[in-house]
C-alpha positions, 0 to 999 in steps of 0.5 A, spaced: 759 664 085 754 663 080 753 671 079 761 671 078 762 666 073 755 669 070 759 677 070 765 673 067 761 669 061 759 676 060 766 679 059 768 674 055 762 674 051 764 681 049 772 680 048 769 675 044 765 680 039 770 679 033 765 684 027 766 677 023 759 674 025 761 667 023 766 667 029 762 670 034 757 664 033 762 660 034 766 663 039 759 664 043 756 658 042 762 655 046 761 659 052 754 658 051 754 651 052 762 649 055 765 654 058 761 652 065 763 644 065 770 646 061 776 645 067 780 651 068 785 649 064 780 650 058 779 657 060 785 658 059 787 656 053 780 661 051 784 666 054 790 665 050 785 664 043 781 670 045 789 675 043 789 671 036 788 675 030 781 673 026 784 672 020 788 667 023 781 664 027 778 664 020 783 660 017 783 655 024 776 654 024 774 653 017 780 648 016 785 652 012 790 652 017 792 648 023 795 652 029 801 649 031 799 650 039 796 642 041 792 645 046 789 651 041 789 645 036 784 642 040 781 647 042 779 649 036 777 642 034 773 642 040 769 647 037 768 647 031 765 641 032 759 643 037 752 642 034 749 649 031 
């Protein structure tokens, strides 16, 4: 189980290489330290932020904007406020 779910962190680390290094810190640093706890339904709502355009992520994590999804509202939230 923990080799799938570490060749699984490893695929979502790649989909989540977005070329802007602030979004990748970001986006990393949430499967680094919450992607294990985080329920399935979590992981989802990851899935569905991974199709979004960066500059739509960009907007949504520097606080420019809100998605107007509350699951990826919440999400964003959640990790915009992890520690560096």
């Amino acid at each position: 189980m923990s080799e799938d779910i570490e060749r699984e962190l490893s695929r979502l680390r790649w989909r989540s290489r977005r070329g802007m290094r602030e979004l990748d810190r970001l986006l990393e640093r949430y499967l680094d330290r919450e992607w294990r706890q985080a329920p399935a339904s979590e992981h989802a709502v990851f899935l569905r932020l991974l199709e979004i355009e960066d500059d739509k992520l960009w907007h949504w994590f520097m606080g420019h904007e809100t998605p107007a999804d509350a699951e990826l509202a919440a999400l964003v939230a959640r990790i915009r406020t992890l520690p560096p």
